[in-house]
N, C-alpha and C positions, 0 to 999 in steps of 0.2 A: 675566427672572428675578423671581420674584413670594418675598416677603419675608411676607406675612399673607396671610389672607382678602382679598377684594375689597370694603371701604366697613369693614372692622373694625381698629383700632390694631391694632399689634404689642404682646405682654404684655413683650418684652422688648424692647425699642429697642436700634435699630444701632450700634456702638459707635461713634463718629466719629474716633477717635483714631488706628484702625488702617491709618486708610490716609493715602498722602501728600497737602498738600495741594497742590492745583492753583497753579503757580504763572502760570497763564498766563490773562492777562487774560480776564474772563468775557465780552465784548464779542466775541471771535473767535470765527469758524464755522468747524464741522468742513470745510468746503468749502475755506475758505482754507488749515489744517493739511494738509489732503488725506487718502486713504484710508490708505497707509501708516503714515505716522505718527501717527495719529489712534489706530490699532492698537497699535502700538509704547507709547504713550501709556495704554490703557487697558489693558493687559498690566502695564506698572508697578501701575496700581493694585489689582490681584488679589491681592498680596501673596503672602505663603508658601505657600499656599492649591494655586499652580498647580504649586508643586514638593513634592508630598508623595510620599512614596516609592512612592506605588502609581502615581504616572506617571512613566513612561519618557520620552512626549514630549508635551509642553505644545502652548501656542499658537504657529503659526507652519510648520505642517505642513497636508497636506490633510486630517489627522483626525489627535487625539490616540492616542496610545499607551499604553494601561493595563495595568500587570501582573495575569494571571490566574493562570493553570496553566502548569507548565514549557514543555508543549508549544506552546501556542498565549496571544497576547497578544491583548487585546479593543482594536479600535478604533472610537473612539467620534467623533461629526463632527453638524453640523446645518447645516440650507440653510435660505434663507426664496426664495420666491417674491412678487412684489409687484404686481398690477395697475398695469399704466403704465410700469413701469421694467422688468420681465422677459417683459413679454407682453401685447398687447391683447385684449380680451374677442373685436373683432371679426374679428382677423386667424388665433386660433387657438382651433381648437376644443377646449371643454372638457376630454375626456379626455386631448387632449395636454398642455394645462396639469397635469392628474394627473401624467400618466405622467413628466414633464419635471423638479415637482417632487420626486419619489422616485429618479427617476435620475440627479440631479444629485448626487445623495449616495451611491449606489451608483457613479459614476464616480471620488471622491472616494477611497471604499473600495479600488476596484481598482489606482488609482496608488499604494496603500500597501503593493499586492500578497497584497492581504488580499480574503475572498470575505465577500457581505453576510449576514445573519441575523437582523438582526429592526430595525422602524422602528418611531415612533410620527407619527402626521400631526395637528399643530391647525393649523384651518381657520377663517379669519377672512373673512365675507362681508357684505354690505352687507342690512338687510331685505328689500326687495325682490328678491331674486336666486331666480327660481324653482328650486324644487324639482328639477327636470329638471335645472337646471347644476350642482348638489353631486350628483346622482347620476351626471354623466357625470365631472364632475371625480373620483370614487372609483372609477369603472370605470376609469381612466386608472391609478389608484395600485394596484388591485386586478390592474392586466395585465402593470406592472411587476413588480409584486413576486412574480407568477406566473414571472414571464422567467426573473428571478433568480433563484429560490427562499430567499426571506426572507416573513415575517412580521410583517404589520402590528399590533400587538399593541396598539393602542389611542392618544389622545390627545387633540384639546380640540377646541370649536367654540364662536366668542366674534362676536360685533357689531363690524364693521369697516365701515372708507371707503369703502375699495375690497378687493378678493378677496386675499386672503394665505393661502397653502399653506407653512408652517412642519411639516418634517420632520427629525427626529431619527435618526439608525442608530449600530447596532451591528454590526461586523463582527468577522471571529476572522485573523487571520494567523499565520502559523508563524514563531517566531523568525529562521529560516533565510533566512525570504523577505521579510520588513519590508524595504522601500524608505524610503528617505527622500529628500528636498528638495538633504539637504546632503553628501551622499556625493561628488560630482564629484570630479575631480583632473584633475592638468595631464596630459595627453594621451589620455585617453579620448574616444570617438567621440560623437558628439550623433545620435540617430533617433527621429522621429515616425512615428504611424499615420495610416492614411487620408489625406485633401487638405482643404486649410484653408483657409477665405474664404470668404465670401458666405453666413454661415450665417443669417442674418436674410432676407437676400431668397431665401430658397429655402427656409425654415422648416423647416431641419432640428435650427436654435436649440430645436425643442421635439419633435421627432421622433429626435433622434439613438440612438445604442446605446452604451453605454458600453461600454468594451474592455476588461470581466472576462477574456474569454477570451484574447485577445492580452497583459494582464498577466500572467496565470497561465503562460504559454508561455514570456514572457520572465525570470518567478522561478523556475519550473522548471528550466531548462536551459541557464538563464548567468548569470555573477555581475554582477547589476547596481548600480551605483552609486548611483545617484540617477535616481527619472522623480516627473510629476506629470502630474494633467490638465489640456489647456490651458482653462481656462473664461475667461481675461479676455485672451487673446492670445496670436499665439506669443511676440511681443517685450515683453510685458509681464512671462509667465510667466517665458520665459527669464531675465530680472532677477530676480525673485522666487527662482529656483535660485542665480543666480549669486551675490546676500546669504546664502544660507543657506552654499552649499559656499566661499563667497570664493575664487571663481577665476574665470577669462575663457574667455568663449565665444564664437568667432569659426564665426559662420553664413552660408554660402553662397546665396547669390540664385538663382542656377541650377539649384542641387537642390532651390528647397522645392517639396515638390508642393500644387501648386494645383488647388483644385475649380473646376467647371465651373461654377458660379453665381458665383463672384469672378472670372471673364474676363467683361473686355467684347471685342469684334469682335477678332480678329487684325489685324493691319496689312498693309500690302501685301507683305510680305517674310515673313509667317507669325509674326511673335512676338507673343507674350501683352502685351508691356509693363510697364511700372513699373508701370501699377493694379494689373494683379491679383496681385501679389505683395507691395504695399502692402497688400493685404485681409488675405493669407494672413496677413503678419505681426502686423497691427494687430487684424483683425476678433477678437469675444468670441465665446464659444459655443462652439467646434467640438467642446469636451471627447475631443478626441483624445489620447494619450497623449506626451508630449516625454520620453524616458531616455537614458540615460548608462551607456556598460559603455566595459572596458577596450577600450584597441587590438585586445592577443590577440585576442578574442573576439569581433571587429567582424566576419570573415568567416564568423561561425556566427548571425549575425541572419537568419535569410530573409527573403525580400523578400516573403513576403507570410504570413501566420497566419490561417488560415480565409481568407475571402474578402475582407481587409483589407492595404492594401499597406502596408506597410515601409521607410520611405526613410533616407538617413544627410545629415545636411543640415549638416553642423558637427563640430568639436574643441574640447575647451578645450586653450586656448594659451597660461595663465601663470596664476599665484595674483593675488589682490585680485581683486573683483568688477568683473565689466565684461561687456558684450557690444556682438560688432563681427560688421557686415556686410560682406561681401566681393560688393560691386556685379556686375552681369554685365561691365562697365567694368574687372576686376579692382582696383579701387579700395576698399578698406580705411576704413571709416566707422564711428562711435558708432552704435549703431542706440537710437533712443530712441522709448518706446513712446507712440505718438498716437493710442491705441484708448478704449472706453469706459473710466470712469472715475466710481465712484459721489459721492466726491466729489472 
């Protein structure tokens, strides 16, 4: 958030009164608060600012919610990409780094049930970065946003450490179809897309599709509750739904569908094992879709939407927030998420 020019005062200094002050000793790291709360935390400090009447929905969603036109509400969201922490220069190829940063915010869009229409990309790279890797990293952002059909309508390009691909979207949803986070209720069904796990070792962490199409299927032609895309786990997200709608989700071990890059070797008796369903749940990336509709309506899901399968892996089973795994053991567990975590 830049406040002046760059090396020039501000004519009018920030007013320091209007916000709370921090009461928590200057000595702690965001590491030790952790990423939740650290959120939580700097959401206090935005003031009245986040709730002015031309938002619907604030921080705490996979993209805010703005009032436009009767018809349709603009959502708005931004992703950053960061050398070292989202992707190594040497394991993926440039345009995928493009393509990866702009569709991570188009995946973002689609869990809102909303279709994308216009990004802006700043692009932070170290001097020595040839020419060649910012033109492949745009052809990556220029094939996206071909796929989707949005427009890249401009942004910044600044002297960095390492490569940071920071993009901005605006997408448009129709009141009818806005999804949210916190919709769930006690006895609606739980269904993901696609198979989940081993998204880093099969590099599809930067290759993936976002499920416009498969959201649009499911705001189309059923009343959905609540979905999001999984980017930081299934058992991470799943917690992130289950604070927003404060209800309990009890997830089956048996049904999750698992990709084929989070199995290791079959056993002698043919099962997958507790790893690769330990991936499914924990691994980041897969930005598959996780939603929530009524029971009614759980037998009008199809099992697969274009060439993307469909699975029902879960219920919510009571209010207050929580989520339990029902072991293949039949055994009844907290499932607590032990996936990436930034801080």
């Amino acid at each position: 958030m830049c406040y002046g020019q760059q090396g020039l005062p501000l004519r009018h200094p920030l007013p320091t009164t209007r916000y709370a002050p921090l009461s928590m000793s200057s000595t702690r790291t965001v590491a030790q608060l952790g990423e939740v709360r650290l959120i939580q935390r700097l959401r206090k400090q935005l003031g009245p600012g986040a709730k002015a009447s031309s938002v619907l929905v604030g921080i705490g969603d996979d993209t805010a919610v703005l009032r436009w036109t009767a018809k349709e509400h603009l959502l708005f969201a931004s992703d950053m990409l960061v050398e070292n922490v989202h992707f190594r220069r040497e394991r993926v190829r440039p345009r995928w780094i493009g393509w990866k940063a702009l569709a991570r915010n188009v995946s973002d869009v689609a869990a809102m049930g909303g279709l994308p229409r216009h990004a802006v990309v700043s692009l932070g790279l170290p001097p020595h970065t040839s020419v060649r890797f910012a033109d492949e990293v745009y052809a990556g952002l220029w094939r996206c946003a071909r796929r989707f059909g949005l427009a890249i309508v401009g942004g910044d390009t600044v002297r960095a450490p390492v490569v940071v691909v920071d993009v901005a979207i605006l997408g448009t949803v129709r009141p009818a179809h806005l999804v949210l986070r916190s919709g769930a209720r006690v006895g609606d069904e739980v269904f993901v897309t696609g198979r989940l796990g081993g998204s880093l070792a099969s590099g599809r962490h930067a290759t993936f599709m976002p499920r416009v199409q498969q959201a649009q299927w499911l705001v189309r032609h059923l009343k959905v509750h609540a979905m999001m895309d999984l980017s930081d786990g299934l058992a991470s997200d799943l917690w992130q739904m289950s604070r927003a709608s404060r209800v309990t989700f009890r997830i089956r071990a048996a049904d999750i569908p698992v990709s084929r890059a989070a199995c290791p070797p079959r056993d002698s008796r043919g099962r997958r094992g507790r790893q690769a369903v330990w991936h499914a749940l924990m691994d980041g990336e897969d930005f598959e879709l996780v939603c929530v509709v009524p029971a009614r309506a759980a037998n009008r899901v199809p099992r697969m939407i274009g060439r993307v399968p469909v699975t029902a892996i879960g219920d919510v089973v009571a209010r207050g927030a929580g989520v339990e795994l029902v072991g293949t053991d039949g055994r009844i567990r907290p499932l607590i998420p032990e996936g990436f975590k930034h801080f």
